[in-house]
ROKOLVO-923327 format. One record per residue (C-alpha): residue in one letter; y, z, x. Coordinates in nm, 2 decimals. Last residue first. Layout:
N
{pt "A"; {Y; Z; X}};
...
***
This chain:
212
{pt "X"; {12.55; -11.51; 12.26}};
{pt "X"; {12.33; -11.39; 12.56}};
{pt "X"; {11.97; -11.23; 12.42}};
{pt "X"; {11.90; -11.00; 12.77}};
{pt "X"; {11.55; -11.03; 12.87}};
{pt "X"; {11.40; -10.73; 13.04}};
{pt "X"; {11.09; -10.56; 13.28}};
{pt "X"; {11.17; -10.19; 13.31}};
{pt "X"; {10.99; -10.06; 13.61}};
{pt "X"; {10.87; -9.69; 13.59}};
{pt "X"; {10.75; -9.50; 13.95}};
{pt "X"; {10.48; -9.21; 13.86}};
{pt "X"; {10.26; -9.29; 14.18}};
{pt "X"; {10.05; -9.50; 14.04}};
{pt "X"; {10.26; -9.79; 13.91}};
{pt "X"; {10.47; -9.75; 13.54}};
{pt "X"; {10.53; -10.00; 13.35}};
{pt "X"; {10.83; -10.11; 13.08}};
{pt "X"; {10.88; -10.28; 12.81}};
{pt "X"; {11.23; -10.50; 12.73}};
{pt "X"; {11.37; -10.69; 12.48}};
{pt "X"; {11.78; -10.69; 12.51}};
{pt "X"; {12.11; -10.70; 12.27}};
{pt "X"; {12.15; -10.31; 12.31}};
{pt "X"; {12.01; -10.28; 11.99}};
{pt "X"; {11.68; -10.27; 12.18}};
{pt "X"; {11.36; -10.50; 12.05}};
{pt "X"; {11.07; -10.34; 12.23}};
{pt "X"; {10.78; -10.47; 12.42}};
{pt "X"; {10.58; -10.19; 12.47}};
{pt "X"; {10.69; -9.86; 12.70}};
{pt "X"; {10.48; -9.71; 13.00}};
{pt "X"; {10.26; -10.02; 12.98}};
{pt "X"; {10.04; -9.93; 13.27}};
{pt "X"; {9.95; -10.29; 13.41}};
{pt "X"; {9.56; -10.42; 13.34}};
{pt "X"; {9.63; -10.82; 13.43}};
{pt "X"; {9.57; -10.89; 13.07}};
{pt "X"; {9.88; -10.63; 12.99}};
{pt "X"; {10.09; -10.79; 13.31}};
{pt "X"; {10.04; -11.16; 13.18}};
{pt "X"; {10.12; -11.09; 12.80}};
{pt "X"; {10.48; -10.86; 12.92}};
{pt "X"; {10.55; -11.18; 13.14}};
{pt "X"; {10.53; -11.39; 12.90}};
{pt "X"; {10.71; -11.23; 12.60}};
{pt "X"; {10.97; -11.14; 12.87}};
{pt "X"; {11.05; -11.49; 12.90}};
{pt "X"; {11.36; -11.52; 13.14}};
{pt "X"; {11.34; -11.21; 13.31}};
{pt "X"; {11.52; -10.94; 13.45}};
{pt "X"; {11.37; -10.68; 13.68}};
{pt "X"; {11.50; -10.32; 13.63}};
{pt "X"; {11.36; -10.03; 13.89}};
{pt "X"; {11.38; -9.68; 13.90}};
{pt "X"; {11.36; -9.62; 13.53}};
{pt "X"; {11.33; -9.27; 13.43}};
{pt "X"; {11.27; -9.34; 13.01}};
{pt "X"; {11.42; -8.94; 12.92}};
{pt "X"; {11.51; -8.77; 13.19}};
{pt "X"; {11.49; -8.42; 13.20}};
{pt "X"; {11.10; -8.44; 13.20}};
{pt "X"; {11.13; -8.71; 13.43}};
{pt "X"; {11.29; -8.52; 13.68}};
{pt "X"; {11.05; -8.21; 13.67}};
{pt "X"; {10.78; -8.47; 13.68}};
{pt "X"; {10.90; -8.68; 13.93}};
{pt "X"; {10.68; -8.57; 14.23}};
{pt "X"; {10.60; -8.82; 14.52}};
{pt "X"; {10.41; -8.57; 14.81}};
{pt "X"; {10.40; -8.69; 15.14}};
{pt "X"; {10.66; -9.01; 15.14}};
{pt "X"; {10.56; -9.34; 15.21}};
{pt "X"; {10.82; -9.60; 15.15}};
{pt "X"; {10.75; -9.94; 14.91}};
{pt "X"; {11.03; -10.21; 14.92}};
{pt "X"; {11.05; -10.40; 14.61}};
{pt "X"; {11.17; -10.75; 14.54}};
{pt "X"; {11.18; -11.00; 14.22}};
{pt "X"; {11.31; -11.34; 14.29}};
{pt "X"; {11.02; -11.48; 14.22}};
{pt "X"; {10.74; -11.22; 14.26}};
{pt "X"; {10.82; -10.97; 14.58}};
{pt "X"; {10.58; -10.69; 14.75}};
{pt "X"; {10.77; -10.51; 15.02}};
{pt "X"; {10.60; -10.22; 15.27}};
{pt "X"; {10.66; -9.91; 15.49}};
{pt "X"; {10.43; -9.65; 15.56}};
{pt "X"; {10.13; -9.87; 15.73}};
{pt "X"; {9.86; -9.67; 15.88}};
{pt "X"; {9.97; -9.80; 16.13}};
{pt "X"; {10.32; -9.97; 16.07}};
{pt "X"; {10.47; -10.18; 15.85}};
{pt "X"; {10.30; -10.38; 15.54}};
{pt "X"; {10.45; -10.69; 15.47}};
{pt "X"; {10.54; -10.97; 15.15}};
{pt "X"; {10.28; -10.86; 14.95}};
{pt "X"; {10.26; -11.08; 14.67}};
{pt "X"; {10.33; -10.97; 14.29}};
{pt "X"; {10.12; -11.03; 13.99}};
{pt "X"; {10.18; -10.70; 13.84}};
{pt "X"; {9.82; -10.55; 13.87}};
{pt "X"; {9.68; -10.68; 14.12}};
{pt "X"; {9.92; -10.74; 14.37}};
{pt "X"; {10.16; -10.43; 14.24}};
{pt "X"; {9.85; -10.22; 14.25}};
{pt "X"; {9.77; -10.36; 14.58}};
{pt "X"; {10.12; -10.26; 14.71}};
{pt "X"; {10.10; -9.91; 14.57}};
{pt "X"; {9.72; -9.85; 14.74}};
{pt "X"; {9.88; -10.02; 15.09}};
{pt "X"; {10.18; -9.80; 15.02}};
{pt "X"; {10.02; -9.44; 14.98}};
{pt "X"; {10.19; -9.15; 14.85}};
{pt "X"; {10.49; -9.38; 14.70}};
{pt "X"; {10.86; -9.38; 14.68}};
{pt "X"; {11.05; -9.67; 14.55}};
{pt "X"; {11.28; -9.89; 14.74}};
{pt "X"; {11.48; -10.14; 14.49}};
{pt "X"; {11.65; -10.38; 14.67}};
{pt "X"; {11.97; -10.45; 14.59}};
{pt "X"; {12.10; -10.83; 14.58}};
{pt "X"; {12.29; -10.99; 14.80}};
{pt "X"; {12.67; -10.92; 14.91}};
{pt "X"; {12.89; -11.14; 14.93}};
{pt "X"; {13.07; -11.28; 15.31}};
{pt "X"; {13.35; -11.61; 15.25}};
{pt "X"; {13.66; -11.47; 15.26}};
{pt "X"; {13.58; -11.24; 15.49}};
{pt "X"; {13.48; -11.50; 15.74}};
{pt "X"; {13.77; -11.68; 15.74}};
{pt "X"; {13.71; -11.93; 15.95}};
{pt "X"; {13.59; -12.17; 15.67}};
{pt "X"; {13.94; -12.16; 15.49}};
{pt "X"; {13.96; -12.26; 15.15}};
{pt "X"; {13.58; -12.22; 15.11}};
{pt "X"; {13.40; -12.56; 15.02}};
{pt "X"; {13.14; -12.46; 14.76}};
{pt "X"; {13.39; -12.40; 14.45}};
{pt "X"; {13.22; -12.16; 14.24}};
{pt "X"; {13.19; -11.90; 14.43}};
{pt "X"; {13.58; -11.81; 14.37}};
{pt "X"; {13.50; -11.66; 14.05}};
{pt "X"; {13.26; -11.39; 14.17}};
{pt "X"; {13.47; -11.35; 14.44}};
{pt "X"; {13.76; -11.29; 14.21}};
{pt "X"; {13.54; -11.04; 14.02}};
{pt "X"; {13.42; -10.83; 14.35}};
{pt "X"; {13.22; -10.85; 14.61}};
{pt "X"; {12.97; -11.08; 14.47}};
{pt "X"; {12.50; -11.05; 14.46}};
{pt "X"; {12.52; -11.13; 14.07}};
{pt "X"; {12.51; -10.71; 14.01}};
{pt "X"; {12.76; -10.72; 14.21}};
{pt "X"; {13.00; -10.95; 13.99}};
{pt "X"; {12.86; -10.83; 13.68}};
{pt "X"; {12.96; -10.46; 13.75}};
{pt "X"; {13.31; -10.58; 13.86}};
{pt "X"; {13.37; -10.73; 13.53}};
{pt "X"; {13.29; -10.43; 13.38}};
{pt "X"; {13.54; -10.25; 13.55}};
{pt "X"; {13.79; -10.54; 13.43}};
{pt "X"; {13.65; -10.52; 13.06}};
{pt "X"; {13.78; -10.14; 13.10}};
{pt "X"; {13.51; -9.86; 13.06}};
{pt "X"; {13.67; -9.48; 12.96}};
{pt "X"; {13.49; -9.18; 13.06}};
{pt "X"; {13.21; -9.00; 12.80}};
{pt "X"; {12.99; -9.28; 12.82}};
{pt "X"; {12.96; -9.22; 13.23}};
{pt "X"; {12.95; -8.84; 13.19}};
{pt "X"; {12.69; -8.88; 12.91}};
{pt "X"; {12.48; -9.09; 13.19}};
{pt "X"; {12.56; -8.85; 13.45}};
{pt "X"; {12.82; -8.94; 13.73}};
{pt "X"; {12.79; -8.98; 14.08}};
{pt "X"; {12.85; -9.31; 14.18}};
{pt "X"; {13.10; -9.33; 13.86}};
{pt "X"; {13.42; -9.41; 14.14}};
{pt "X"; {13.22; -9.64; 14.34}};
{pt "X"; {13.10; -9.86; 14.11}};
{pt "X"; {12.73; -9.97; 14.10}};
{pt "X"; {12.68; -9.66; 13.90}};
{pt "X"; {12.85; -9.85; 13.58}};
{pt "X"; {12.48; -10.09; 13.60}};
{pt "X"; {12.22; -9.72; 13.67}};
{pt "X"; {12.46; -9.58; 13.34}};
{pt "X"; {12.39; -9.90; 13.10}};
{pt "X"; {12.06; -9.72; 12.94}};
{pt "X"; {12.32; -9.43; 12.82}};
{pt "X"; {12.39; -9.66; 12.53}};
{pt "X"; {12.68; -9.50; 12.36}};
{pt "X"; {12.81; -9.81; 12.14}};
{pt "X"; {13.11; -9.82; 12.31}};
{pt "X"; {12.95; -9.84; 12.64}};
{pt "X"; {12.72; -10.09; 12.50}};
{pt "X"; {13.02; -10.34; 12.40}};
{pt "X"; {13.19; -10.29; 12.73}};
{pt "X"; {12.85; -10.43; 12.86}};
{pt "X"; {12.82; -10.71; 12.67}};
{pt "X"; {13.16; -10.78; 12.74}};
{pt "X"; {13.08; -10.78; 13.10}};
{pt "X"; {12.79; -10.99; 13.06}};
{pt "X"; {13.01; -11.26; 12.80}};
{pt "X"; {13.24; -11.30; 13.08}};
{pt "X"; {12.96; -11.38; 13.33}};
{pt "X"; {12.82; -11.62; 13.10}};
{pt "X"; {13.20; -11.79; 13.10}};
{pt "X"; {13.20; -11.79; 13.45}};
{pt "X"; {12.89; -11.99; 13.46}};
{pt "X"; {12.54; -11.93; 13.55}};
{pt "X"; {12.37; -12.11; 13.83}};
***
């Protein structure tokens, strides 16, 4: 498990980026209520405390909150009635938007090295394919069309999946025949990342963040 002084280094990271003008960070700030419905330029444009960052890492780790982040890591809770005290939140799942979720969760078996966890209903219109700790849920809808998005949106990632070896991974889903949206690319945002993109127009951003 990572320790509270990795988690410190995260949300500095992070303050660091803000600062810098990376509008890659603005899906991580959303996580907080009060930027839910910013822009990316809206979100660099407002003002990021290390405490607000702190936040981010905290949910982003599956906490409440900083002090529950903190708190964690002592496994005997203070007071095991306390139910609040001791509830977190797990991680989001991504669901993404496909014309056809058998074909999408193939793709993602095939193609991504994932396993299909389910398939609902029949025909089914609801799935979840997982790799690791990885998970995506997979929703029918009629007609998936992002290119008027996309083409205000520059790199629309739905999806980002850290990694511990992104060399690896990137090797494994080129031989397995993946759609490399983006190649492996060094950011100045203190990660290496590429990115794929399924059938139905969906990108997933596969990263390493370098953690000094």
């Amino acid at each position: 498990m990572p320790t509270i002084q990795t988690h410190q280094k995260r949300a500095k990271l992070l303050c660091r980026w803000h600062r810098d003008g990376n509008t890659s960070i603005g899906e991580k700030v959303r996580l907080l209520p009060r930027f839910r419905d910013l822009t990316d330029q809206e979100i660099l444009n407002a003002p990021l405390t290390l405490m607000q960052a702190q936040e981010i890492v905290a949910i982003e780790a599956g906490f409440r909150n900083w002090a529950d982040l903190k708190a964690h890591a002592d496994p005997v809770p203070a007071n095991p009635q306390d139910t609040d005290a001791t509830a977190h939140l797990s991680p989001a799942i991504p669901i993404l938007f496909v014309s056809d979720v058998p074909r999408a969760a193939q793709y993602y078996s095939d193609a991504l090295g994932f396993e299909i966890d389910f398939l609902y209903g029949e025909p089914a219109y609801y799935g979840s394919v997982s790799r690791d700790s990885a998970c995506l849920h997979l929703r029918f809808v009629g007609q998936p069309n992002f290119a008027e998005l996309a083409a205000r949106e520059l790199s629309l990632i739905v999806a980002t999946i850290e990694v511990s070896d992104v060399k690896a991974i990137f090797q494994d889903l080129t031989e397995r025949g993946a759609e490399i949206a983006q190649k492996l690319t060094i950011q100045p945002w203190a990660g290496t990342d590429f990115h794929v993109r399924d059938p139905d127009g969906n990108v997933i951003s596969f990263v390493e963040f370098r953690v000094n």
